[in-house]
Structure formats: structure tokens, C-alpha cells
N, C-alpha and C positions, 0 to 999 in steps of 0.2 A: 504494500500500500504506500503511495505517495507519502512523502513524511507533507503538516500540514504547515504552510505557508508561515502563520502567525505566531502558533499553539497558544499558551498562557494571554499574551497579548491581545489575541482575541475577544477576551471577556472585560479588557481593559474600558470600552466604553459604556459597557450599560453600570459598571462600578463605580464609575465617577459620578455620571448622573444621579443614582441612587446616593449615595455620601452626601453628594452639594444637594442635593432636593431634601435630605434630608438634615444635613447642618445650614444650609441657608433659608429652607422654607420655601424656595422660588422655582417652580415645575417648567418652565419654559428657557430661564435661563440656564439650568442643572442642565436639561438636554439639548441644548446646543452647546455646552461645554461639554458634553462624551460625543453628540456628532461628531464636531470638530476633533477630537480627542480619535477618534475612530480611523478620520479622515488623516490626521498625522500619519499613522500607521502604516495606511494603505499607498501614501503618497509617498514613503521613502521620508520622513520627516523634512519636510520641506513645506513651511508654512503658509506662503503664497501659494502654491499646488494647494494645499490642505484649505483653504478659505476659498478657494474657485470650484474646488470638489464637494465643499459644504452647502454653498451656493444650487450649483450647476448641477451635480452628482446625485445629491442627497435629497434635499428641500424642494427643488423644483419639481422633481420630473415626483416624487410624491402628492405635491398639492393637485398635478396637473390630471393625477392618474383618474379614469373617470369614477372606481365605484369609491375610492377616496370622497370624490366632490359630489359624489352624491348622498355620501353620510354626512359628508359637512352640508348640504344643502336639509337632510332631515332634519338636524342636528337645529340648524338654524328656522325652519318652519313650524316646528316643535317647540321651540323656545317662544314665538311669536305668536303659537296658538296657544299658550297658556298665558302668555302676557293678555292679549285677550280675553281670555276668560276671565283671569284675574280682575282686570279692570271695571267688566261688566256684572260684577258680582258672581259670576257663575262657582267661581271657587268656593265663595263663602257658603255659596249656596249648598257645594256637595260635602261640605265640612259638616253644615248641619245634618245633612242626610245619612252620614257615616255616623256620625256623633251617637247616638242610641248605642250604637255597636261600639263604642270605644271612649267610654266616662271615665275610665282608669289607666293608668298609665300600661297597666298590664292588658288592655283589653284595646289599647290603640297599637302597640307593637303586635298582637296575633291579628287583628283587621290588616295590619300590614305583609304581613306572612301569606295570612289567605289569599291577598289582593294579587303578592307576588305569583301564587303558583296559578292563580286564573289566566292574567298575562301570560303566558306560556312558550308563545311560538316565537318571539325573539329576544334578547337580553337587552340589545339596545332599547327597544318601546318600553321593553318592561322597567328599564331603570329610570328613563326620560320622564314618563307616564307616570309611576309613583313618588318619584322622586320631588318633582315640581307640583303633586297634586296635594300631598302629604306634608309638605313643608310647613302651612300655618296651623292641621291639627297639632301636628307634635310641640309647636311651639306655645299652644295652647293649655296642653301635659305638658307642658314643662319637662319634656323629654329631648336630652340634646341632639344637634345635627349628626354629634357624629353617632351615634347611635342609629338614626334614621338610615345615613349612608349606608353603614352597618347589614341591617336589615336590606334593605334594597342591592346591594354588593352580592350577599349571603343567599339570598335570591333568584336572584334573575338570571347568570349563566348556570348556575345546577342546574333549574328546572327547565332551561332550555337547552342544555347536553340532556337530558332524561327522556324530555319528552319524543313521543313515535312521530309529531306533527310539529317540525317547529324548520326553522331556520338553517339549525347545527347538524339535524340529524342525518340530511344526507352526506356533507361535509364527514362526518366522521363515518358511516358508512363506507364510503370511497376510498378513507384511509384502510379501511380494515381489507379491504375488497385489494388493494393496490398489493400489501401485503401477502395477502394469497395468492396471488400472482405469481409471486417472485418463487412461490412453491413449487408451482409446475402445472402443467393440466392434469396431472394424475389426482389434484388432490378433490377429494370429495366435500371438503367444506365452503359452508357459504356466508357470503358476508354479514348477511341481514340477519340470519342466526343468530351467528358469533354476538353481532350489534345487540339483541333483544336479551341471548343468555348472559350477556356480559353486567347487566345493570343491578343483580345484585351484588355485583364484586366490584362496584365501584363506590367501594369504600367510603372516601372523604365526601364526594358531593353526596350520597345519603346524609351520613352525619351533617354536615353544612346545613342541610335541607331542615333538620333535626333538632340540632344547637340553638336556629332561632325562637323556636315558639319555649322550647325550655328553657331560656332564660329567663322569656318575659313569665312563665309560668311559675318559675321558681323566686322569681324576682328577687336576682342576685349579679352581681357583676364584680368586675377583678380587673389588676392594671390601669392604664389608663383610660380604659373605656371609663370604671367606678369613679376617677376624679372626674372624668368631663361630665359625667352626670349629675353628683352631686354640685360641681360647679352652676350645670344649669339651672339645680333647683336653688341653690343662693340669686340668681339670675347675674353672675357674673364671668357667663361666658364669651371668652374675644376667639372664638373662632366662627364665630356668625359672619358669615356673608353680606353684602348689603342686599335686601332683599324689594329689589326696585319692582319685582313684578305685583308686588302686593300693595303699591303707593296708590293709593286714591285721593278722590278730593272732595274733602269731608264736606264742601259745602251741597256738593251733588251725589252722595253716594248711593250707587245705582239697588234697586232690590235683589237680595239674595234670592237667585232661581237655581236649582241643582241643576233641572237639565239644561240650560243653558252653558255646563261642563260636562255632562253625560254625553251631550248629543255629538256635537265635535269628538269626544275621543272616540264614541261607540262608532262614529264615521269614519274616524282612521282604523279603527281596529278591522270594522269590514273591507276596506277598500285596501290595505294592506293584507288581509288575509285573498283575496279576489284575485289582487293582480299576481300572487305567489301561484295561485293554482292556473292562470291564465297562461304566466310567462315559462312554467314551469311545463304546461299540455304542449304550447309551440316548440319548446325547447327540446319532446321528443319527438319529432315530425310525425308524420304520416304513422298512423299504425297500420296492422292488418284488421282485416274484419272479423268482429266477434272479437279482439284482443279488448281487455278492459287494462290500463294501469293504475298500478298500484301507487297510492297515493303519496308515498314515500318515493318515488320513482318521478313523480310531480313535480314534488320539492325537492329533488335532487337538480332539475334542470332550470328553477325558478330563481329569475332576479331579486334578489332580497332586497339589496340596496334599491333598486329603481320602486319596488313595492313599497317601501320605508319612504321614498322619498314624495312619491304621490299620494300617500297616505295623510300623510303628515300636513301638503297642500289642501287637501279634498275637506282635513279638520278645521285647518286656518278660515278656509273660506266659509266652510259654515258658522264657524264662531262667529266671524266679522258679518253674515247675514245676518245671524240673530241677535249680534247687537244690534245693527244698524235697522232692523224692521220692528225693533221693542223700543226704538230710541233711548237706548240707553247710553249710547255715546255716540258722539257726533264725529263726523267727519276725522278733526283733528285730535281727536282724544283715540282713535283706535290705532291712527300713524305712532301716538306716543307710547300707545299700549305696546303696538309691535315692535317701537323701537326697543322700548324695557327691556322687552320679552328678549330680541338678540342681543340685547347688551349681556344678558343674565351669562347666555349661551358662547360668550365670543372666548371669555378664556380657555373653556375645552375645547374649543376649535383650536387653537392655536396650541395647546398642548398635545391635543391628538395629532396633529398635523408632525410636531417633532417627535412624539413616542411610535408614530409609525414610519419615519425617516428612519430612525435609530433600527427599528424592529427591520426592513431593508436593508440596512448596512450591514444588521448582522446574519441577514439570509442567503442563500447561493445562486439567486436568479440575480440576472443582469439590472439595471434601472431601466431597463426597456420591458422586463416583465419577462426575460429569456430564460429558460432554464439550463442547468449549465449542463452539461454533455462530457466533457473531459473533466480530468481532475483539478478544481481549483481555477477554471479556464476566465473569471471576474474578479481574481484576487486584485485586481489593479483601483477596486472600485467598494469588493466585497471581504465580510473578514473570516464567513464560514463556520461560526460560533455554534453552530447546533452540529458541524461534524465534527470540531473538535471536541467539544464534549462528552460524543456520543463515542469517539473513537480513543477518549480516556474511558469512556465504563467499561461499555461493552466491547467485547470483540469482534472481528472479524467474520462472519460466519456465510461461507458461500460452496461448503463441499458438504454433501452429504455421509463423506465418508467417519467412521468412529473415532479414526486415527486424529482426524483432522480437526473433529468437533472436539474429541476429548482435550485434544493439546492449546485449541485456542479457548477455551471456556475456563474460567477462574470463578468465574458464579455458581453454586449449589442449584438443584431447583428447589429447594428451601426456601432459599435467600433470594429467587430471583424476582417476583413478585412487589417484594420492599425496594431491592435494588433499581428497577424500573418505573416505581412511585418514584423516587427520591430523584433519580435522573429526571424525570419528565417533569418534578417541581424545578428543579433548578435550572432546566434548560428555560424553563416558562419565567418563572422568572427573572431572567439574566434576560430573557428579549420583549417580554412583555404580552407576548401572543402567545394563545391558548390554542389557535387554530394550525400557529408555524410548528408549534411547538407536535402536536398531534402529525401533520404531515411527515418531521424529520424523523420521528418516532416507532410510531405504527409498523409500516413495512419493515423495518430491521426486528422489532421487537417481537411482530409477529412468527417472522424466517427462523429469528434466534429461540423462542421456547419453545418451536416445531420441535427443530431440531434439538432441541437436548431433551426436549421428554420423548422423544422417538427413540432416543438413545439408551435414555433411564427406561423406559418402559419394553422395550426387548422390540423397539419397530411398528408398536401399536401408539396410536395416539388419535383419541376419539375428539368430538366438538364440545362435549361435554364436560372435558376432564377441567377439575378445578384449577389447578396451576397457570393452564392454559385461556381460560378464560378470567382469572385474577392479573395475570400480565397485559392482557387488553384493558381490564379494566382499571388497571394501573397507569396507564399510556392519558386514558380521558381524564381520570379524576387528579392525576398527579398534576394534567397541564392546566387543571382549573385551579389546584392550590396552590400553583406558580403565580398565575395569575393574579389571586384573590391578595397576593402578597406583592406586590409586585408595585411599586408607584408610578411606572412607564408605562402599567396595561392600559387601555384603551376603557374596560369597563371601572377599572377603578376610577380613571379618571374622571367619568362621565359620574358614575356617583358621587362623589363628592362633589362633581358643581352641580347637577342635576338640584340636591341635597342643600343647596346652601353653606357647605362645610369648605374650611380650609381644607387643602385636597392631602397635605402633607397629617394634618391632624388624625382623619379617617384614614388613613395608613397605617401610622403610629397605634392607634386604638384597636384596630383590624386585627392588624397581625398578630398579636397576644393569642387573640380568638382564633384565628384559621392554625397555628401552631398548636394549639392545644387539639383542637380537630384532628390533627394531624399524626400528634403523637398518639390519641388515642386509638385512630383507625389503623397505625401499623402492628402496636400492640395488640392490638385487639381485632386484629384485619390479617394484612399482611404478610407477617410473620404464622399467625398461629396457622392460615390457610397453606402455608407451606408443609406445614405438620402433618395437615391432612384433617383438622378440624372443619365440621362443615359449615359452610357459610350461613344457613339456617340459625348458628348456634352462636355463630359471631355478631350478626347481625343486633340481636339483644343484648350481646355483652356490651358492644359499643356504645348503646346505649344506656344500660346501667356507668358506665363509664363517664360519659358526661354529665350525668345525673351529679355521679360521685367528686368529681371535679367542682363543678359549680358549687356544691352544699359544705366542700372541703377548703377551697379557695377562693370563692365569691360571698361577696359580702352584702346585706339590703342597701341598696341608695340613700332611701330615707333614712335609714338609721345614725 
């Protein structure tokens, strides 16, 4: 194998970012200090090359990419359909309508949990949509932002890696499917199987899924989540946002109508669900007669983005009919509402915009979107960070012979299940994508526990067998708790401005949580599934396990 261009250095840019975002507080300048940082690298340390690469290499041809500018265009119509609402009462209105359901502080975080797993079919709407709708109950409970973020984060990519209908789920099918591949045609396994049996072994996003209704259940907290909360109930918290979308003007303040915030979302939510199955039917041409496809087949070939993006439009415009045909604001009150609204939304734009620069630089496709072919053939541009990685864990594995598997494998199949959480957390991570991090993953991971339980098992190896399906589900859940950890990811990001929260705070606060998640699911996952314990039996302990954490290490707020 090629030795790797960078090795260690590699990983040198998403490091810096993370350090200075997290010692200076500042998400935009941190990662333009590891672009740049990145771009050193690649450039032969030549600082002029390095600032024309940062420019030209990195930034641009990112902002420029279309389904990029068509999340930053949801992103932004989103933002401007709830400035909207907001201004027209519609929010306050659906505050009250929730309100019955959530008088307690404990009963406005499970309203929020439930809210999340409704949302289902994509993590963007899901965070945007509760994020910004949710922000004046909880401030109402006296429940802080970063707690909200929290919830909302906790969320919204589980339940839509989970779900059979959603966004991710052909995305990750394709991975499992590409990996089979690489097996040969002899093999009898199928992807959408593997995908369906693999969900109870994916450990952390159950638990994740898990962790948030039992806290608010147990009503306990630990870390700095416990200070930011009892902070809010002093009402002496500075990580509030300024929250320009809720500004009214007290001498005209319009009446609280719920649906005039139902209507708008429940019109994005159909009109994004519509065009996923529309663009998704084109995208598999022509069938034969009498073929029905499967709906998952749909959404494998369906534009997310372009659904997200007309979605988003189709809400805007009705918000702003139903103000303007209830005269509830005029003309120039809905220009200001919408301006709010993207003002609200402009610094995740511009964070996302450099966290998915960064997340490119450390990918192996060209800036043209090319995939690479030869070994390392974009180093001039790219740093290749997911194969150095993956070619410090794992090994090499392309011969089926015993000699061959036996001499390059150093993993147990014990151990390989935790071994390939732990990789696909830190590869995720280190680049900030759940979905890069899944592609690098997948196909090696899959080839690699073929082949050594084919090995261990005397040449049998069913679809069934646990080891084999705990490493798949190690691949999805590991790259969602890279993810959940990660202040580069894309969803993090969006939660916490979604949320109103300093973006670095719901980091800080997070992480505690998704680490404890974490250690309890390989204990109580990972490892024992190696053993040969059955996941039936794991399942409840992980959860007695967080039980036992919270009531051991979490403390009442009010207290």
C-alpha cells in the first residue's frame, strides 16, 4: 500500500479548529484558521499558495456547489418563515396550544422529544422546525438554550438514521450495499436486510434516543449542562442569543392564532415530503409493467436538498399570505419580519459554509466533486484524513486467503465491534460529517468482519450472525456520536443557532452527555456483544445503565 502523503498531519486541521473554537468561543474564525492550517500542508508550506488555495481551492468552489446553496437557501427561507410567524403572533399562538402538554419543566422537554421523533424524515427540518419553534416555551420554563439545543441535537439525526422513511436511509443503505460489493457476486447477502437487522445493534443512537426523555423524567443533570441550568433559573444566563425573531411592537401586537404557525410548517412538511417521493419516482426512470417500487428505492433516488429547499419556500409564502389576508402586518412589517428571520439564520450559514470547506479538504474527491481513482491522485488540494485513519486501525484486507487475513488482522472478533465504534466516532469527529464518515467506513468494514468471521467460523458466515451485524451497526451509530461531539458538524451547528445558544456552549454541555452515552453503550453494547451476549439482553442493561448514571451522578436543578 502507498505509504500516505501527510499521515499525522492530516488530522492537523480539524484540531486547530476545535482548540481555537473552543478556547476563543469564535466558530467561523477557528475554521478558517485549520482551513488555512490545512491548506499550509497541502501547499508545501508556502503561505501565498496557502491563502489563494483557501480562497480559490476550498471556500469557493464549496459555497458555489449546488446542493450546498440549496441548504443554505433552506436554511435561509426557514429562518424567514418563522421570523414570520413570529411577528404575526403565530408562535405565541402555538406556545399556547402546546402549553396544556408542557406546565412543567419536565413535561416541556418530553413535548420536545415527542415532537422530535414525529419530525422524522430529515435532521435538518427536524432541528430548524423545533429549534426556532421551541425557543420562547423553554424560555418561558425557564429551561436553558443549551438544554433545548441539547434535546433537539439528541434528536433529530438518530431518528432520522432509524427511521425506514426518511432522508439518511437510502444514503446509508448504498453504503452497506457498496460494501457487499466488494465481496463478490457469490455473496448471498442483501443490503436492505443487513440495513433493517442492523438497528438493534446500533447501540448509541438507541440510547441517545433514550437518555433524553430520562433525564427530563428523572429530572437530574450533571456537568455543565447542571450549571447552565440552574444559571437559567437565577435568570443569569449570557449564552442567550439575541432573539430578534420574537421582537414585536407592543403598541400593535398582532392576536395569538396557532394555526397561523401550524399551517406554514404542516405546508412544508407536505411539500417536502411530495417532492422526495416525486424526484425520487423520476430518478428511477421508466419501470417495467406491473413493477411497483419500493419506497425506500424512492428515497434513495430523491433530491433532499431541492425538497428542503421548496419546502421551506411553499411555508414562507403561506405565512406571509396569512398575515397579509388577516392584516396582521403590513407590507413593511413582514420585509422586517423576514429580514429578522435571516438575520437569526446568517451565522450558521457562514459556519456551515466553512465546516463543510474543512469537511472537503479532508475528503478524497477533487473540488470538482471527482472521485479519486489512483492513490492519493488530489493530495495537491486534499489531505485524505478518513484513509489515514482508517489505515492506522484497520488493516489491509483484500485476499480471501487464511494466511493472508490471519497475518494482517491484529483485531479479535471480540474486540472488533468497539474497535469500529471508536474509529467511526473519531473519524466523524475529526471531519465533522456523519455521512463522509459512513461512506469511508462501510465498504472496508463490511469486507473486513466478512472476512474474519468467515475465518473464525470455519467459512460459514450467515446475515444474521451478531458480530457481523454489531460492526454495521457500529459504522452508523459511531458516525452519529462523532458527530453529536463534534463542533465542525453541520447538525451541531444548526442546533445551536436554530436554539438560540452560543454554538460553543451546547458543545461544551453536549459532550458530557453523548460520552456518557457512549461509554455506556460499549460496556454494555459492544464489548459484551463480542462475548456472545445477546442483544435482546443488552438492550435493557443499557438502559438500566443510564438510569444508574443519572441517579449516581446527576443532580435536581432546583435543588
Amino acid at each position: 500500500m502507498e505509504p500516505h502523503p501527510y499521515g499525522w498531519l492530516s488530522l492537523a486541521p480539524p484540531v486547530v479548529a476545535i482548540v481555537l473554537a473552543i478556547a476563543t468561543r469564535r466558530a467561523v474564525l477557528s475554521l478558517l484558521a485549520g482551513i488555512f492550517c490545512g491548506a499550509l500542508i497541502t501547499t508545501g508550506w508556502q503561505p501565498l499558495t496557502a491563502l489563494y488555495d483557501t480562497c480559490e481551492i476550498h471556500l469557493w468552489p464549496t459555497f458555489i456547489n449546488p446542493g450546498k446553496l440549496r441548504v443554505f437557501s433552506f436554511t435561509l427561507l426557514m429562518g424567514a418563515m418563522v421570523g414570520v410567524i413570529c411577528r404575526s403572533g403565530g408562535m405565541q399562538g402555538l406556545i399556547g396550544l402546546i402549553s396544556p402538554f408542557a406546565k412543567t419543566r419536565r413535561g416541556g422537554q418530553i413535548v420536545t422529544w415527542l415532537l422530535g421523533l414525529v419530525i422524522f424524515f430529515d435532521d435538518y427540518a427536524n432541528t430548524l422546525l423545533l429549534g426556532n419553534t421551541l425557543r420562547p416555551l423553554f424560555d418561558r420554563l425557564k429551561i436553558s438554550r443549551e438544554k433545548l439545543a441539547y434535546l433537539v441535537d439528541s434528536t433529530a439525526a438518530p431518528v432520522a438514521g432509524l427511521a425506514l422513511v426518511s432522508t439518511w436511509v437510502a444514503v446509508e443503505i448504498e453504503y452497506v450495499r457498496d460494501g457487499l460489493e466488494m465481496l463478490g457476486p457469490d455473496s448471498q447477502l442483501q443490503a436492505v436486510d443487513l440495513f433493517i437487522a442492523s438497528i438493534p445493534y446500533r447501540f448509541y443512537v438507541l440510547a441517545a434516543l433514550l437518555f433524553v426523555p430520562l433525564i427530563a423524567i428523572v429530572g437530574r443533570d450533571f456537568g455543565p449542562m447542571l450549571k447552565a441550568e440552574r444559571k437559567r433559573l437565577r435568570g443569569d444566563d449570557d449564552n442567550l442569543l439575541a432573539d430578534t425573531l420574537m421582537e414585536v411592537d407592543t403598541d400593535n401586537t398582532p392576536p395569538a392564532r396557532w394555526y397561523n404557525a401550524v399551517l406554514p410548517i404542516a405546508l412544508t412538511l407536505v411539500v417536502v415530503m411530495i417532492l422526495l417521493y416525486v424526484t425520487g419516482l423520476q430518478a428511477l426512470g421508466p419501470l417495467a409493467e406491473g413493477v411497483t417500487p419500493e419506497l425506500r428505492d424512492i428515497l434513495g433516488g430523491a433530491k433532499s436538498s431541492l425538497a428542503l429547499q421548496y419546502g421551506s419556500l411553499a411555508g414562507l409564502a403561506l405565512a406571509i399570505f396569512l398575515a397579509r389576508v388577516q392584516r396582521l402586518l403590513s407590507g413593511q412589517r413582514i420585509l422586517d419580519a423576514v429580514g429578522g428571520g435571516v438575520k437569526v439564520v446568517l451565522p450558521a450559514i457562514l459556519i456551515l459554509w466553512c465546516a463543510s470547506a474543512m469537511s472537503r479538504m479532508t475528503s478524497s474527491k477533487s473540488f470538482e466533486g471527482v472521485a479519486t481513482q489512483t492513490a492519493y491522485e488530489f493530495q495537491d488540494h486534499r489531505l485524505y484524513t478518513g484513509d489515514f485513519l482508517t489505515q492506522a486501525v484497520l488493516p489491509d484486507v483484500k485476499s480471501d486467503s487464511d494466511s493472508d487475513v490471519g497475518s494482517s488482522l491484529n483485531l479479535t472478533v471480540k474486540f472488533l465491534p468497539t474497535a469500529v465504534f471508536l474509529l467511526a466516532a473519531v473519524l466523524s469527529f475529526s471531519t465533522g460529517t456523519s455521512f463522509g464518515t459512513m461512506g469511508i467506513l462501510m465498504p472496508m468494514v463490511v469486507t473486513l468482519a466478512h472476512s474474519v468471521l468467515q475465518v473464525h467460523q470455519g467459512g460459514v458466515m450467515t446475515a444474521s450472525d451478531p458480530i457481523f451485524l454489531a460492526c454495521i451497526g457500529s459504522v452508523l451509530a459511531g458516525a452519529i456520536f462523532g458527530d453529536h461531539c463534534s463542533p465542525i458538524s453541520d447538525t451541531t451547528i444548526l442546533s445551536s443557532q436554530a436554539c438560540g445558544c452560543n454554538h460553543i456552549a451546547h458543545v461544551v454541555t453536549q459532550l458530557p452527555y453523548a460520552l456518557t452515552v457512549a461509554v455506556v453503550v460499549i460496556l454494555c453494547g459492544t464489548l459484551p456483544i463480542g462475548w456472545g451476549l445477546s442483544v435482546w439482553l443488552l438492550l435493557p442493561l443499557q438502559l438500566a445503565g443510564l438510569v444508574a448514571v443519572l441517579m449516581i451522578a446527576g443532580k435536581p436543578v432546583e435543588s
